[in-house]
N, C-alpha and C positions, 0 to 999 in steps of 0.2 A: 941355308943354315938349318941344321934339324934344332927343332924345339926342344930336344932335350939336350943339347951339351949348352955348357958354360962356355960362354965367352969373351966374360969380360964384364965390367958394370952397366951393361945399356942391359937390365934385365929392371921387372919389379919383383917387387919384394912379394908378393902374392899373386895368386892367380887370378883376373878380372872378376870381377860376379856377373858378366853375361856367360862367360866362360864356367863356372862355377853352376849358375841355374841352367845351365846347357848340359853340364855333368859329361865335361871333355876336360882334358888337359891344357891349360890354355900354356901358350910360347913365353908367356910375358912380355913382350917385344914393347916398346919406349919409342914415341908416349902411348903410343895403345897399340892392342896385338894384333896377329897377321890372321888369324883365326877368325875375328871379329869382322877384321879386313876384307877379307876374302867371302865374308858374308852379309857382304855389305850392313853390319850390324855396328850402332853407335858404341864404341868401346867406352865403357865409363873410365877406366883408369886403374889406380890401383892406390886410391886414397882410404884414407881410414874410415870407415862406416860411421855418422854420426848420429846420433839421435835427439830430433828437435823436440824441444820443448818450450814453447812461448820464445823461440826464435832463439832458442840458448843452446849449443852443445852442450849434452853431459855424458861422452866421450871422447878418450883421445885426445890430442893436445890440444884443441880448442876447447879443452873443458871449461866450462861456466864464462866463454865468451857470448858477445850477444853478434848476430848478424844480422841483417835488414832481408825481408824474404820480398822480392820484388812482388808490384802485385796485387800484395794483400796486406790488408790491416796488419801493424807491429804485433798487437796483442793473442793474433789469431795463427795457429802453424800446422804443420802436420806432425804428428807422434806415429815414427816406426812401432812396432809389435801389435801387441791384442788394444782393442778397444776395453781398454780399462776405466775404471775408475765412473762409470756411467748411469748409475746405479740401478743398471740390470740382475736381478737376480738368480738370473739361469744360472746353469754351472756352464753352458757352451760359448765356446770363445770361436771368432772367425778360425782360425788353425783346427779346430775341430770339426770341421764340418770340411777342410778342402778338397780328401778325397770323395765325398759325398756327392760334394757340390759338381766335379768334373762326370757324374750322371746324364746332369742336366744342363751343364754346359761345357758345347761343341768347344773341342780344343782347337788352340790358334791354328795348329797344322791344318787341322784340319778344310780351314778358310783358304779361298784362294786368294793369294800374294796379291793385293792391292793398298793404293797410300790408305785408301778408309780403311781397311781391316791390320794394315799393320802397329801391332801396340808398343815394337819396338820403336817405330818410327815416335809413335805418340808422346810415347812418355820421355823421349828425346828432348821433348818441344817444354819439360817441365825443369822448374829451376835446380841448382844439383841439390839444396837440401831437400828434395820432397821425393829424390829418386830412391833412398833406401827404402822409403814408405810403400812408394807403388810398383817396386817390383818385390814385392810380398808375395808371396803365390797364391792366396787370395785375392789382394786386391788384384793382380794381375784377370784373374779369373772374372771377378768382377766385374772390370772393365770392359773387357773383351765379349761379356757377355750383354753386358750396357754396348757397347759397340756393335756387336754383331745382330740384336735379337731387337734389343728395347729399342735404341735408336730408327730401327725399322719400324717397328708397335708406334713410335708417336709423331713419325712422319705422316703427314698425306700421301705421297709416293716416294720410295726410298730410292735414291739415286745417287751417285758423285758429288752432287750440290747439299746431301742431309745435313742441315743446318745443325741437329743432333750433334752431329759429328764436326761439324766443320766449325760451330762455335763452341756449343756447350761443352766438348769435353777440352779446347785448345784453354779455354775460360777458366774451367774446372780448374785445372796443372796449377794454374796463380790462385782458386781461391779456396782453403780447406771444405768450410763448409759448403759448400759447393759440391766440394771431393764426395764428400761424406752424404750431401743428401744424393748421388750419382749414385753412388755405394749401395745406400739404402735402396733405390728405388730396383736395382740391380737383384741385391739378396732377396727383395719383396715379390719381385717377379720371378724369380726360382722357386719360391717358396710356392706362389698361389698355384702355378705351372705343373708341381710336384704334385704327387699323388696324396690326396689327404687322408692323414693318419700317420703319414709316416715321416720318420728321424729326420730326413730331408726339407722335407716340408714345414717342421717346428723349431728344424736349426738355423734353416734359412731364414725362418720371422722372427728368431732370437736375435739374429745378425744385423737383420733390417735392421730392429728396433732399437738396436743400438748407436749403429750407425744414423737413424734418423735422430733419435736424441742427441748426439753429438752436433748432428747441423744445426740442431735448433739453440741448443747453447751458442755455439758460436754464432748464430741468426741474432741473437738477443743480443749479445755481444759486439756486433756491428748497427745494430739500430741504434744501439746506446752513445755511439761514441757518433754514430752519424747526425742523432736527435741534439747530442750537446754542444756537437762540433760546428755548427750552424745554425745563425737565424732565420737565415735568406734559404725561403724556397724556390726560388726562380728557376725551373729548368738550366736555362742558360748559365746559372752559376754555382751548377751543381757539378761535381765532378761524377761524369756519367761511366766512368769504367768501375769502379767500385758499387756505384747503384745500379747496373747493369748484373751484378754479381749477387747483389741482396734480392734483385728481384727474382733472377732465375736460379736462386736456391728457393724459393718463395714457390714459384711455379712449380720444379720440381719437386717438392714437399704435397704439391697437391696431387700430380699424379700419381704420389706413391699412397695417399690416404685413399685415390679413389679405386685402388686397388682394390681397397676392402668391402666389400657387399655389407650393405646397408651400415656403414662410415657415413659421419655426417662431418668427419673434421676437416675433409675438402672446403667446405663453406667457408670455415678460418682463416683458410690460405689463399682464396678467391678474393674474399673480404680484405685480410689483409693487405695483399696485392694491388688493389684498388687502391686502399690509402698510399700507398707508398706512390702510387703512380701519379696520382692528384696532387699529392703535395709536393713531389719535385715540379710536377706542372705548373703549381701555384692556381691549379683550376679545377672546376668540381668535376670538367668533361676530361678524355684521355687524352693527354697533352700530342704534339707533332713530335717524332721522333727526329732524334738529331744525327743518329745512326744507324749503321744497319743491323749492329744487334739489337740494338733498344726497338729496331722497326720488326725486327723477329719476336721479341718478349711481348712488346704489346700487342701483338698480332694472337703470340700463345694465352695471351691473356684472355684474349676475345674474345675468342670461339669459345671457349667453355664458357664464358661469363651467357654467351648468348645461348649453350645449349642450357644451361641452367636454366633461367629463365624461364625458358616453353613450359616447364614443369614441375615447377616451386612455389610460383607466384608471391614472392616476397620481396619486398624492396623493389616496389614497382617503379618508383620514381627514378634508378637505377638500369632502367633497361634506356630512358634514354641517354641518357648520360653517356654510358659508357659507348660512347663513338666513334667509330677512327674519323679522324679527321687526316689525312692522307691516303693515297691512291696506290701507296708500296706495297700491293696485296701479293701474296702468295698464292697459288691454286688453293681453292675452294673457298676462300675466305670473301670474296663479294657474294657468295649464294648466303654466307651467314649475315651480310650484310642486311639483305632482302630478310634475311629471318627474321631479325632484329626489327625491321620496320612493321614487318606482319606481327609482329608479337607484342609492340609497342600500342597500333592499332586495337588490337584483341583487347588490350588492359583499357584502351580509354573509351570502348564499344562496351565496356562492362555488362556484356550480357543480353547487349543487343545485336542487331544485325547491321551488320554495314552494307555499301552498293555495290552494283555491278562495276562501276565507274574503279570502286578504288581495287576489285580484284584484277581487274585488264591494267590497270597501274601497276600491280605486283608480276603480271605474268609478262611486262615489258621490260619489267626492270630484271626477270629471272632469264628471257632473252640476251638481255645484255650480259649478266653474271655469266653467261654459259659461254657466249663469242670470245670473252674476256678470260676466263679458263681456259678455253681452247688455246688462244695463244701465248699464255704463262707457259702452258702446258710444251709450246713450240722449243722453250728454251731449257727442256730439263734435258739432263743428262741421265735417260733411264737406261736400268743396266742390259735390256734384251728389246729389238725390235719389237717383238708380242708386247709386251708391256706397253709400249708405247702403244701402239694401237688401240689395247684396251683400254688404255685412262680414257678415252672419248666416250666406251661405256659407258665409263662412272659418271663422267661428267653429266651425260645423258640421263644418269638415274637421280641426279641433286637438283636436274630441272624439274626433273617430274614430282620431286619428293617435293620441293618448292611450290608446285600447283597445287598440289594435294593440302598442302600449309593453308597455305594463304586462302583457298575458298573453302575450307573449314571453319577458319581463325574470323574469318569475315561473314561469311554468309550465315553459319552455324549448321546445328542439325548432325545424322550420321544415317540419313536413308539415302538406302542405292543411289546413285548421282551416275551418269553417262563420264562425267568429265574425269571427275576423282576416279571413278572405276579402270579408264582405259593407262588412267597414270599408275594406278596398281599395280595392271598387268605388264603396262611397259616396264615396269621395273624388275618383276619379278623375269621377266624376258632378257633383260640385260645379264642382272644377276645369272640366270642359268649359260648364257652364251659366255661368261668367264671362263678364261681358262686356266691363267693367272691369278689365280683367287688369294691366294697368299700374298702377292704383292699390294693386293686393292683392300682386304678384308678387315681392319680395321675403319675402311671409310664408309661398311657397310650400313653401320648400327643406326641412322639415320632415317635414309632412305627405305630401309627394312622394315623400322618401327611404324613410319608415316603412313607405308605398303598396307603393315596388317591393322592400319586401324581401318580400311576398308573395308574387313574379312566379315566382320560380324555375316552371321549363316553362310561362308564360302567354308564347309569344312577342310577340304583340299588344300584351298590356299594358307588356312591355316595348319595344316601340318607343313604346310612350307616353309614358313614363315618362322614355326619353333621350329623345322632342322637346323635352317640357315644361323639361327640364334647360337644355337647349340654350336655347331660349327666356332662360331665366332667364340665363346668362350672357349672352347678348348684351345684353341689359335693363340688369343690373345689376353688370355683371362678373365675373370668374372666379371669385373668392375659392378654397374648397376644391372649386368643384363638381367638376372633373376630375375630381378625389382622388375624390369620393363616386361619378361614375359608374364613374370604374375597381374600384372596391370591389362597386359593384352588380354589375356583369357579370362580376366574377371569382363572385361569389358565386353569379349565377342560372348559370352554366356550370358548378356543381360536379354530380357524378352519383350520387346516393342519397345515404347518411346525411341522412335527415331528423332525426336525432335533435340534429344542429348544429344553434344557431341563430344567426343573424348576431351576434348579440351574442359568442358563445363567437370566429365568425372572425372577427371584427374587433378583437378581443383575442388571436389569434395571433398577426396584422400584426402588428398595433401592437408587437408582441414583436420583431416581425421588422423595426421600424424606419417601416412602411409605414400611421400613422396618418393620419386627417385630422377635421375638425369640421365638424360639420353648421350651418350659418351663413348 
């Protein structure tokens, strides 16, 4: 049957809107078309476009009816068009910036046909009022670029299994702010990525900033009803799919503040994250997860709480606290384990020296961390044989960066040492033997930093140390790296006292107002 004759009433009344954002003629074909069909593409229909507002049509004949948005909070929804009403004062609206934005972010065509990168597939999985929203050609854009780029940036290793992807954005579809801080965190990483000074780069932070103010409204907006909606904090009789969604709009809000070079509003989101986790606990430590997201969030909790830590020294009482107490680790996260205990160590050695006894403790326990990685590492699904190979690099370099910790943190001091030295080098040996450096180089900034506190008078290895930085931010953004190179080269520039060691100066700064996190 050709698509263009009449045949009768099994037509719709319009042409689909995948058919429509396709910019083809769609069949109209009942219930969905053969266009769509034939491209293996979820046909939406040919129902009336509605526009949510606090769960209320206000088009079309469901005007000023209310619908229940599965999911999420009644009071919380998504609104088709611009991010209005926000109280940004830009004149630039998301539609302003989309051909801009398609600069800097790779078109879906472009991507090859997989379930992770297809965003038709994605936004299939979202309820139908939240579809006119997110196939907006921004948010679309957005997403794809949250999908394609960022979910990559905040994995340990991006693979089939990217939790990114596989929970946060399925989560997302059910919960607005969620949507919005995904959004934000999306626009914010275009933004730093773009060239500074220009159109791109100030419309993209006009967008964030809207978008992150919208999550945080509606963040405020589910604490409140969840603070009055309950007395009982007991884990157990907490409803975990909705605080599973307060939290990792909470986490996500952090990595979009630490986007910003020398932002201290990460802190608030760390901070708050903790409360929220204690008190569904009912506990001052981090409660046992009951799931496997909850076992992912407290997990993304972790690691930054523990890099914080090394290089803040505030709310010391706090590093032991926050504990996993479960063995559901994901790759790398028993090395922060180990960090966690060296750093907890550091604070109660207040300026002393500890033994030998307790660094062969740390270098048994960075042993085990490393066998334990290795075989996490056995069940990913990486996308290229090379990759795989190389995470045994990495892993090799969070041993060493681990030694290098822990007999600073404990013995003290920052003269030449045989032991720290030869973990230097092996790391900087690892690092140059990548080849896959893209797929690893967000996990660099650790093991990097540990390397060059080493350097003091290795001139060389200090220009290595700031390339490989340098690298890393262009890759994956600023975040605090400035802060860390300004701290390394103040540091390698100081003239004797070896008996300092980075840790002691980086706890004078930090006195002195001039902290940052290794991240």
């Amino acid at each position: 049957m050709s698509p263009g004759q009449d045949q009768g009433p099994a037509k719709g009344p319009k042409d689909c809107r995948v058919c429509n954002r396709r910019r083809i003629k769609c069949d109209r074909g009942l219930p969905t078309c053969q266009k769509c069909n034939d491209r293996d593409l979820k046909c939406p229909g040919y129902s009336v476009p509605l526009k949510w507002i606090q769960g209320v049509a206000s088009r079309g004949k469901a005007k000023g009816k209310g619908f229940p948005v599965p999911g999420a909070p009644q009071e919380i929804t998504f609104v088709s068009g611009n991010v209005a009403n926000s109280g940004d004062s830009s004149d630039s609206t998301p539609e302003d910036i989309s051909d801009d934005v398609e600069e800097v972010i790779p078109r879906e065509t472009s991507v090859q046909k997989s379930p992770a990168y297809d965003m038709d597939q994605i936004i299939s999985l979202a309820p139908p009022q939240a579809s006119e929203f997110l196939n907006q050609p921004l948010v679309r854009r957005l997403l794809h670029h949250f999908n394609h780029d960022v979910a990559r940036r905040l994995a340990w290793v991006d693979s089939s299994d990217n939790p990114w992807r596989n929970i946060i954005l399925p989560m997302a579809l059910e919960s607005p702010s969620l949507m919005f801080s995904v959004l934000a965190l999306s626009a914010g990483d275009i933004s730093f990525k773009a060239p500074s000074g220009t159109s791109l780069s100030s419309q993209s932070l006009s967008v964030s900033t809207q978008y992150r103010d919208k999550a945080l409204e509606l963040l405020a907006l589910q604490l409140k009803s969840e603070t009055q909606g309950s007395n009982n904090n007991s884990l157990q009789t907490v409803d975990q799919k909705p605080a599973n969604k307060v939290l990792a709009t909470t986490l996500m809000l952090f990595n979009l503040e630490i986007l910003q070079p020398g932002s201290a509003h990460w802190r608030l989101h760390l901070w708050a994250a903790r409360t929220m986790i204690r008190r569904w606990g009912n506990t001052i430590h981090l409660p046992a997860p009951i799931d496997t997201t909850s076992t992912f969030l407290l997990q993304e909790f972790f690691v930054p709480n523990v890099c914080a830590f090394i290089t803040t020294f505030a709310d010391t009482h706090d590093v032991a606290r926050d504990t996993l107490i479960h063995d559901n680790d994901s790759v790398f996260v028993d090395f922060h384990r180990v960090l966690q205990e060296v750093t907890n160590l550091e604070r109660r050695l207040a300026g002393q020296r500890g033994s030998a006894e307790d660094v062969m403790s740390f270098i048994q326990r960075l042993e085990e961390a490393r066998e334990r990685t290795l075989s996490l590492g056995q069940e990913l699904k990486f996308w290229s044989p090379k990759t795989r190979s190389e995470f045994a690099h990495v892993v090799e370099m969070f041993y060493h960066m681990g030694l290098i910790y822990s007999r600073r943190a404990v013995l003290g001091g920052s003269a030449p040492n045989a032991d720290t030295w030869a973990s230097r080098d092996r790391i900087f040996e690892l690092t140059r033997s990548l080849k896959e450096t893209n797929a690893f180089i967000q996990d660099l900034v650790l093991p990097l930093f540990l390397a060059g506190t080493e350097c003091r008078g290795c001139a060389n290895e200090q220009l290595f140390v700031e390339s490989k930085f340098l690298e890393i931010i262009r890759a994956t953004g600023p975040l605090d790296r400035w802060q860390i190179l300004s701290f390394l080269k103040a540091f390698w520039s100081l003239e004797g006292n070896f008996s300092l060691s980075w840790i002691d100066f980086a706890r004078a700064r930090a006195q002195q107002g001039n902290s940052f996190m290794i991240y």
